[in-house]
C-alpha positions in Angstrom: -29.5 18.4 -9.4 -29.1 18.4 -13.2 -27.5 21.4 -14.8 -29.9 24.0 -16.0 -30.1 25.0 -19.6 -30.6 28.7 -19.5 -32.8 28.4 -23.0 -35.1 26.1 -20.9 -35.1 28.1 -17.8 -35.8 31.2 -19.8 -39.0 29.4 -21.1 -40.0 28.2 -17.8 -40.2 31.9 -16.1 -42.6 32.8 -19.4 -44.9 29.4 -18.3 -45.1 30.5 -14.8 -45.9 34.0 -15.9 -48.5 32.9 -18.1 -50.1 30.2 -16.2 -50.4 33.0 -12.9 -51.8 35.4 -15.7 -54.7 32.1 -17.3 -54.9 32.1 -13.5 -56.1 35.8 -12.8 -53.2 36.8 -11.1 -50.5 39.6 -11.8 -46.8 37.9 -12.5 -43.8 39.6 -13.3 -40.6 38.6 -12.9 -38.1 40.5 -10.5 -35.0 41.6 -9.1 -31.9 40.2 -10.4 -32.7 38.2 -13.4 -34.2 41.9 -14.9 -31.1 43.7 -14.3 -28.9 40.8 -15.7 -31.3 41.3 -18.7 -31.1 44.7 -19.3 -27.4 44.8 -18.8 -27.0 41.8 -21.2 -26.4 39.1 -19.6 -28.2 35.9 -20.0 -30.0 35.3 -16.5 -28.5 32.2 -14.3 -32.0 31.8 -12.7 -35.3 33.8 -12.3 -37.8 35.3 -9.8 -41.2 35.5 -9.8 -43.3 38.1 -8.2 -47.4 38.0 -8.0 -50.4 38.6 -5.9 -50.9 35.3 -6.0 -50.9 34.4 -2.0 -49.0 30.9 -1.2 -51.5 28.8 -1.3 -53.2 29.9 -4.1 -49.5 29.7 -6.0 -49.7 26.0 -4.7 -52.9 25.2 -6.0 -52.2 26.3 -9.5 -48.9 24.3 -9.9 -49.8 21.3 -7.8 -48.6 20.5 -4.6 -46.0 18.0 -6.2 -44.5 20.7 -8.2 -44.1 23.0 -5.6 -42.0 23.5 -2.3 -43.2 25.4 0.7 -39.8 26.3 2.7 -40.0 29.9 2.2 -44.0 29.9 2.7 -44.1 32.2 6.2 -41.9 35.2 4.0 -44.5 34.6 0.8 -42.3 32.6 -1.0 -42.8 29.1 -2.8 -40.4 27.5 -4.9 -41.7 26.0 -8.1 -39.8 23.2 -9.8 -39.4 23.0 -13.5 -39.3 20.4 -16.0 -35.6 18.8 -16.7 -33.2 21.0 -17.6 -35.3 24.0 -16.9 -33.8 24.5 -12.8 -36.4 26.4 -10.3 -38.3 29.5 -9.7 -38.8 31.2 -6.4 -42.7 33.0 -6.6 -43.1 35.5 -4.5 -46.0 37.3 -3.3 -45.3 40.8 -3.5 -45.0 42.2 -0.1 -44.5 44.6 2.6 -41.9 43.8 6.0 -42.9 44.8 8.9 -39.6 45.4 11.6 -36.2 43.5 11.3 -35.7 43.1 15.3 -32.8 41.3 14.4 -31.1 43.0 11.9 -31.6 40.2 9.2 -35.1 39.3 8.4 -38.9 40.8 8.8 -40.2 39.7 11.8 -44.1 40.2 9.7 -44.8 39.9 6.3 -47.2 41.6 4.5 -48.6 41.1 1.2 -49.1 44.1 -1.1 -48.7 45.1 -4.6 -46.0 45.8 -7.1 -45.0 49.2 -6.2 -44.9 48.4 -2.6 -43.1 45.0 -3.1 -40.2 47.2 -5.2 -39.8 49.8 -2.2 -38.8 47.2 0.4 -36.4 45.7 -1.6 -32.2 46.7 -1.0 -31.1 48.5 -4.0 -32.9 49.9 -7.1 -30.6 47.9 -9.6 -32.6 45.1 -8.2 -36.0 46.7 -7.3 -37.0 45.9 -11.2 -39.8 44.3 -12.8 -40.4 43.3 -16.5 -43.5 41.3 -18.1 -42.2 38.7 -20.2 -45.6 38.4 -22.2 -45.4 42.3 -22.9 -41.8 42.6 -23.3 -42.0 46.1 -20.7 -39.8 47.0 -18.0 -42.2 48.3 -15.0 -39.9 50.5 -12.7 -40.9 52.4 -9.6 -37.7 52.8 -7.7 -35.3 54.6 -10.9 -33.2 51.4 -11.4 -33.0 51.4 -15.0 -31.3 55.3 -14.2 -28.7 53.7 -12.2 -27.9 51.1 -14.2 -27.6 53.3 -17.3 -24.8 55.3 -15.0 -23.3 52.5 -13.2 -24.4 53.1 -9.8 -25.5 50.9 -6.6 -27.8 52.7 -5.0 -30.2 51.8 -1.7 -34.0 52.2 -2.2 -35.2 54.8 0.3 -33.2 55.6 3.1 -29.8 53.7 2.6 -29.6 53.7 6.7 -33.5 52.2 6.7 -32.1 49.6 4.0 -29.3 48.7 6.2 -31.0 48.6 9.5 -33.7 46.2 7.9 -30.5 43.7 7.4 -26.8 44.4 7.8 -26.1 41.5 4.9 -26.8 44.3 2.7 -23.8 46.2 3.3 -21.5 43.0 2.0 -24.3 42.6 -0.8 -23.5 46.4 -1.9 -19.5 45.9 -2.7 -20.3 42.6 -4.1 -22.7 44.0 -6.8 -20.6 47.0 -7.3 -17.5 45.0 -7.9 -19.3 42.5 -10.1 -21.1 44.7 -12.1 -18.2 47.5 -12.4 -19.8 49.8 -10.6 -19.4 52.9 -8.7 -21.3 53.1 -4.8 -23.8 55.7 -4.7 -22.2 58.6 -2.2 -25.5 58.8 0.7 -25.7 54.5 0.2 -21.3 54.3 0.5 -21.9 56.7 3.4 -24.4 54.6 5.4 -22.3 51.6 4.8 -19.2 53.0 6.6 -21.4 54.7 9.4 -22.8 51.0 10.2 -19.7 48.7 8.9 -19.5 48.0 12.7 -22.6 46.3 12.8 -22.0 43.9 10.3 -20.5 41.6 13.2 -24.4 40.7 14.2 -24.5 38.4 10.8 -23.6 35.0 11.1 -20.2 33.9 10.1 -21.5 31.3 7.3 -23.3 34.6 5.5 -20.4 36.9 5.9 -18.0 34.2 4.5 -20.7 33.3 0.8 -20.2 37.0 0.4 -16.7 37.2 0.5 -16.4 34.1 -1.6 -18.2 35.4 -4.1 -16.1 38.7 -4.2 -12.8 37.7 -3.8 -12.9 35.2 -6.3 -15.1 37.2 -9.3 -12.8 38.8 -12.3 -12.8 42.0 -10.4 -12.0 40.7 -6.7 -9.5 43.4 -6.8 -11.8 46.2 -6.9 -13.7 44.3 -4.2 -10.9 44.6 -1.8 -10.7 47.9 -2.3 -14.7 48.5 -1.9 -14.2 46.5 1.5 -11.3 48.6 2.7 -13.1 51.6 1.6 -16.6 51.1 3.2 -14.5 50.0 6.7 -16.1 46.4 6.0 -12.5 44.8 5.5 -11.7 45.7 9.3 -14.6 44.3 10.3 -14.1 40.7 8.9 -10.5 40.8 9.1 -9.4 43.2 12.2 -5.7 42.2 11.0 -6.1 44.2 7.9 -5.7 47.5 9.3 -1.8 47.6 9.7 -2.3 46.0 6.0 -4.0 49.5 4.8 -1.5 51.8 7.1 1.2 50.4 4.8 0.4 51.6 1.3 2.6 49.7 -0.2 2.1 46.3 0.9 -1.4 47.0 0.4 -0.6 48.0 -2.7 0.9 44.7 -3.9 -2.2 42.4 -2.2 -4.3 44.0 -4.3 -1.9 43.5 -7.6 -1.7 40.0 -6.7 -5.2 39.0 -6.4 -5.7 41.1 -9.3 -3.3 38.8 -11.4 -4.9 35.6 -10.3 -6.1 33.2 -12.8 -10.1 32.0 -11.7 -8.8 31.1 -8.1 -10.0 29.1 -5.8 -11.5 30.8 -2.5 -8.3 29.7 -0.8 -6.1 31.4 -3.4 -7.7 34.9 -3.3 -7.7 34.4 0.7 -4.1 33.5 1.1 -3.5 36.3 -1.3 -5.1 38.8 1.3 -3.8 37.3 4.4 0.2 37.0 2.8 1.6 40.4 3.7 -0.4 39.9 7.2 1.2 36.6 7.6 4.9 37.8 7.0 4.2 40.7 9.4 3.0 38.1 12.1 5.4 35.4 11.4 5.0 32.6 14.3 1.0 33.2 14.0 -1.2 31.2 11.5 -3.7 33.9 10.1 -5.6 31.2 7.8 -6.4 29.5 11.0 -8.1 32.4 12.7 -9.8 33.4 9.9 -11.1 29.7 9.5 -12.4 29.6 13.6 -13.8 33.2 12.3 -15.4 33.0 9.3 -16.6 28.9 9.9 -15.1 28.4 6.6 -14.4 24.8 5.3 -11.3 22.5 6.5 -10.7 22.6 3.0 -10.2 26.1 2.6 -8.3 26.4 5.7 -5.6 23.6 4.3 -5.6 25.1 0.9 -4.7 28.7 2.4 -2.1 27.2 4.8 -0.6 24.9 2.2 0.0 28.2 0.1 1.7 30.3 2.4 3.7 27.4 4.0 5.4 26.5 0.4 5.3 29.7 -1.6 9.1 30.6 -0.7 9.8 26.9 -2.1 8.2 27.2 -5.0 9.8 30.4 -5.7 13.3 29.2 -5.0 12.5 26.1 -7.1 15.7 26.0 -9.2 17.7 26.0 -5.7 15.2 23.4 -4.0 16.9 19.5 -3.7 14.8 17.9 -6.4 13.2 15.6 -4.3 12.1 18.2 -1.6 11.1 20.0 -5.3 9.4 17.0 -5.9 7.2 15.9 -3.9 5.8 19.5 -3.7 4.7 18.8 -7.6 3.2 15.6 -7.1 0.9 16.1 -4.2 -2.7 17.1 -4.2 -4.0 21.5 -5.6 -0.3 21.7 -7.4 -2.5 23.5 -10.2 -3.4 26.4 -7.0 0.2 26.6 -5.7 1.7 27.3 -9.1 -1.1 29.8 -9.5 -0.8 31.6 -6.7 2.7 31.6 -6.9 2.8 32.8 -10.0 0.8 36.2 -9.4 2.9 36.5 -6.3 6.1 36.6 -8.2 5.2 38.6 -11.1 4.5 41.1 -8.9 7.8 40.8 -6.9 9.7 39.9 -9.7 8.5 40.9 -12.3 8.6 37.5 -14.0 7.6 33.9 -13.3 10.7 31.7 -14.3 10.3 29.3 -11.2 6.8 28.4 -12.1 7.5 28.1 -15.5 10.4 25.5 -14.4 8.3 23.7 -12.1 5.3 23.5 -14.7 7.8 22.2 -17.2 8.7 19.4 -14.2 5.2 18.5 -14.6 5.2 17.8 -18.2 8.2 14.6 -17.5 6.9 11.0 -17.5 4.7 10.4 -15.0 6.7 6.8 -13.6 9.6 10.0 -13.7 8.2 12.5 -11.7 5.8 10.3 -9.6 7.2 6.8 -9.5 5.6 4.4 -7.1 7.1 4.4 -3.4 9.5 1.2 -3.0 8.5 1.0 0.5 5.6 1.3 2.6 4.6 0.8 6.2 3.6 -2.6 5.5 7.2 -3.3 4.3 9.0 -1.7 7.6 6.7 -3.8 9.9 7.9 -7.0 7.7 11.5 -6.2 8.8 10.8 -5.9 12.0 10.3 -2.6 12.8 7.1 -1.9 15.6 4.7 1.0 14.1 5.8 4.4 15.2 7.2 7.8 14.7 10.8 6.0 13.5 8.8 5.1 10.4 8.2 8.1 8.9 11.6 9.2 8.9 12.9 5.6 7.6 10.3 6.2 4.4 11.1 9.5 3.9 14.9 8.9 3.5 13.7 6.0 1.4 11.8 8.2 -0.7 14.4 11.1 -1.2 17.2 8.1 -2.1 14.5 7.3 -5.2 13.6 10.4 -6.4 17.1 11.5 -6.4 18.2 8.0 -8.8 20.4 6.7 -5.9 18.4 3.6 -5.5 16.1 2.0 -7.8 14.3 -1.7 -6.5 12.6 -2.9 -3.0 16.2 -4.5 -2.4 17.8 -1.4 -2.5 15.1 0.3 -0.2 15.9 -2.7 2.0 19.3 -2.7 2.2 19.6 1.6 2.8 16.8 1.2 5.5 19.3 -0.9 7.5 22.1 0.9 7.2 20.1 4.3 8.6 20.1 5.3 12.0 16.5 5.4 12.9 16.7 1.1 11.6 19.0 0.5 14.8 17.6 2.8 16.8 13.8 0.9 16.4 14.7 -2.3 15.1 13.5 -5.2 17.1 13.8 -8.5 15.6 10.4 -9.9 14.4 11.6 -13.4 15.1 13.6 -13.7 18.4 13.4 -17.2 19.0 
């Protein structure tokens, strides 16, 4: 999908507006995008909202202009010309009963003021005409944003019996936005945090993604220890919060990371855990927990594993040193690394003498191998655990400026135990 230009997707939600309005319809757009607007902030996409059932929104945009996957909840997805991205119309609408904690199990369609009172919190119960230029608010939202407050519509409990997501959905907007949680909706959160455990994994884990790695994933944390979410997804965190102190520092270190990755923030959060179960591997129960990517999983164990390296970097044999440098997310070890030791230290002086490793010659700091595999079997040697070993000793000898050339390589390879130990002559006749 092409990127969207948020000039041309703001000029798309006015045509859909205006062609539902030529069409006889009411259209207004809704939720986020209005409290993104009022706070400021250029919207990253826009909703819809209308009387206009489904089909009828299908006849006025064409059926090749439009996508029906969120038809049975009143909602169609209209695309927009390039550059422009895609708008979700809804039909405004009442749920009826959320058996399974998540979604209606009837829709309903309605009207505006209705539509706004089943929605979760009033910062995003918000409507505004585009063609008028008026906020239309029935739930109080532009109060709450005015004093920095999420709030549930209604009956926080009623909000978060209709679907437990919301609880996650709460800290996440109040971290974002800089926010304080409203006392009755904070209190309903903590009273059901235990329920959260009836969301799927994949849900639970796109909301902590996108708290623990905004500006203020910091204040996240502490919104998820607060609420008694954090020992819901992450049991292991409760001897982290008996111990004010090492708490204390996981926050101060996630706090100082630079736009991290998921797996930074994460190893972050799991560090003082990790240290506390040494033996255990944290990143992988989270990973079986959470259903989180093999990517994220590696990233997180590859952090933890070499962190102490890193940090001892000046007392590290430059080859071990070395290799660490050259091989794949370098960029999210350093970082992490660095927000680690300037809160343990105080300073960063091993990252900054690793980072200025980095800036040497690349045929320096990365020359190419001068063996390979292919090279051990030409000597002789049968595939097998003896060759990695045999190549690493190789490599260490280069890196280090003891030997320089293939013939070199070939020459220390036979001289090295693991050669005699494996070696069986390729030609024995």
């Amino acid at each position: 999908m092409p990127p969207v230009d948020s000039s041309l997707a703001h000029q798309f939600a006015v045509d859909v507006v205006r062609a539902l309005r030529a069409a006889g319809h009411q259209a207004l757009w809704a939720g986020g995008c209005v409290r993104d607007q009022l706070m400021g902030t250029q919207p990253k996409d826009y909703d819809v909202a209308t009387d206009a059932v489904p089909e009828r929104v299908r006849e006025i945009f064409g059926q090749r202009r439009t996508l029906a996957l969120g038809a049975s909840f009143g909602v169609i997805t209209v695309l927009g010309p390039k550059g422009a991205g895609q708008i979700e119309v809804a039909t405004f609408r009442q749920d009826a009963g959320y058996s399974d904690g998540r979604h209606p199990d009837a829709v309903t369609f309605s009207d505006a003021e209705h539509d706004a009172q089943r929605r979760d919190f009033t910062i995003n119960g918000l409507f505004f005409d585009p063609l008028a230029e008026q906020v239309i608010d029935y739930v109080d939202g532009q109060r709450d944003i005015q004093q920095g407050v999420v709030r549930a519509i209604g009956d926080p409990l009623a909000r978060i019996a209709e679907d437990k997501l919301r609880m996650l959905r709460a800290v996440r907007f109040a971290a974002r936005l800089g926010f304080a949680l409203e006392e009755r909706t904070l209190a309903a959160v903590r009273q059901q945090a235990h329920e959260l455990v009836i969301v799927s994994a994949e849900r639970v884990a796109a909301e902590l993604r996108l708290i623990l790695t905004h500006t203020n994933r910091a204040r996240g944390a502490e919104l998820l220890a607060d609420s008694g979410l954090l020992e819901v997804v992450l049991p292991e965190s409760s001897l982290l919060l008996q111990d004010g102190s090492a708490w204390s520092r996981t926050k101060s270190i996630l706090n100082l990371l630079v736009a991290p990755t998921f797996a930074m923030a994460l190893a972050a959060m799991l560090r003082e855990l990790q240290l506390a179960h040494e033996g255990s591997d944290l990143a992988q129960v989270v990973f079986e927990r959470w259903k989180l990517t093999n990517e994220e999983r590696d990233g997180v164990q590859k952090l933890l594993r070499e962190e102490p390296m890193i940090r001892t970097a000046r007392t590290q044999p430059w080859p071990k040193l070395q290799r660490l440098l050259i091989a794949p997310r370098v960029n999210e070890l350093l970082g992490y690394c660095e927000a680690v030791s300037l809160v343990h230290e105080g300073l960063a002086a091993e990252i900054e003498f690793c980072r200025q490793k980095l800036s040497l010659p690349a045929v320096e700091l990365n020359p190419p191998p001068l063996l390979t595999g292919d090279d051990l079997k030409r000597l002789g040697i049968p595939p097998g655990p003896a060759y990695r070993p045999l190549l690493d000793a190789v490599r260490d000898a280069q890196l280090e400026g003891r030997i320089a050339t293939t013939d070199d390589a070939v020459a220390l390879v036979r001289e090295l135990p693991g050669f005699a130990g494996s070696h069986r002559p390729a030609d024995s006749g």
